[in-house]
MARLO-894216 format. One record per residue (C-alpha): residue number from 1; x, y, z. Coordinates in steps of 0.5 Angstrom, whole numbers, plus 500, padded with zeros to 3 digits. Layout:
// residues N
{NUM; {X; Y; Z}}
...
END
This chain:
// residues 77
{1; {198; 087; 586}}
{2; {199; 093; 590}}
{3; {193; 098; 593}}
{4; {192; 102; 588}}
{5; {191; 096; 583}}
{6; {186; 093; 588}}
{7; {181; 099; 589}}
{8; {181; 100; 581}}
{9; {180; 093; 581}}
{10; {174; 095; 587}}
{11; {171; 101; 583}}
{12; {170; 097; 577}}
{13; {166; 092; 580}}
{14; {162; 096; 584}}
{15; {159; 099; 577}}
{16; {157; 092; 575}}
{17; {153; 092; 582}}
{18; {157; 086; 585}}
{19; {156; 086; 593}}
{20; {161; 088; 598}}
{21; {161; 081; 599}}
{22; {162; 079; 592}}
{23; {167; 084; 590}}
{24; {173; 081; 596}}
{25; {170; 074; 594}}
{26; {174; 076; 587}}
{27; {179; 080; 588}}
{28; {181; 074; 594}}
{29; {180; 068; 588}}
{30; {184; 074; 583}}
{31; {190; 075; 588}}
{32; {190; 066; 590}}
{33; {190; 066; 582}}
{34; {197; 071; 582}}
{35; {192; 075; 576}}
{36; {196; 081; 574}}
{37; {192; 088; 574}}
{38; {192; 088; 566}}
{39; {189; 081; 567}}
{40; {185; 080; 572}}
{41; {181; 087; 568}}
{42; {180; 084; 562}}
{43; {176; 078; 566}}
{44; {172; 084; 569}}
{45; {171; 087; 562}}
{46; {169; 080; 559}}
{47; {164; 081; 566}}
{48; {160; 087; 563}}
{49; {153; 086; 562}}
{50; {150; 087; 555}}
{51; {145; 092; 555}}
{52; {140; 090; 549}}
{53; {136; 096; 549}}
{54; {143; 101; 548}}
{55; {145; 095; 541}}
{56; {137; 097; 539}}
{57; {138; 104; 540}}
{58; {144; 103; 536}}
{59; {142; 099; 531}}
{60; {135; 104; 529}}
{61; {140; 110; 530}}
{62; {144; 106; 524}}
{63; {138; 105; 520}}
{64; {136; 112; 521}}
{65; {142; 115; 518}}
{66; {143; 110; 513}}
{67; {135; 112; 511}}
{68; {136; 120; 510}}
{69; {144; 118; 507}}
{70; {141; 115; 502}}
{71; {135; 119; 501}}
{72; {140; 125; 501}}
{73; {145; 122; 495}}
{74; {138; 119; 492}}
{75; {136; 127; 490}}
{76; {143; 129; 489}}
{77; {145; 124; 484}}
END
C-alpha cells in the first residue's frame, strides 16, 4: 500500500477511536497479511460500531411518517 492508502487507512481508524497504538498494530497486521487497500477498508468498515440509538431514532421516524401517511391517504380516499 502506498503512503497515501496508509494515512486513509489511519484517518478511518481514528473515527472509530482506535489508540495511536492500536492503529500502527493493525495497519502492521494489515500490511504482514499483504491486504489490499479495497481490502483492508472493507474489514475497517465491517469494524464500525452500531449506534442503537441512531437504529431507534430511525425506526420511530419511520413509523412517524407512516402514521400521518396514512392518516393522510385515509381522509383523501
Amino acid at each position: 500500500m502506498t503512503e497515501i492508502e496508509l494515512n486513509r487507512l489511519r484517518a478511518k481508524l481514528r473515527r472509530l477511536a482506535f489508540t495511536e497504538e492500536a492503529i500502527d498494530r493493525t495497519l502492521r497486521r494489515f500490511q504482514r497479511d499483504l491486504e489490499t487497500f479495497a481490502s483492508a477498508s472493507r474489514i475497517i468498515e465491517g469494524l464500525e460500531r452500531n449506534n442503537p440509538e441512531q437504529q431507534v431514532l430511525q425506526a420511530l421516524a419511520c413509523g412517524l411518517i407512516a402514521a400521518v401517511l396514512g392518516g393522510w391517504f385515509a381522509t383523501v380516499y
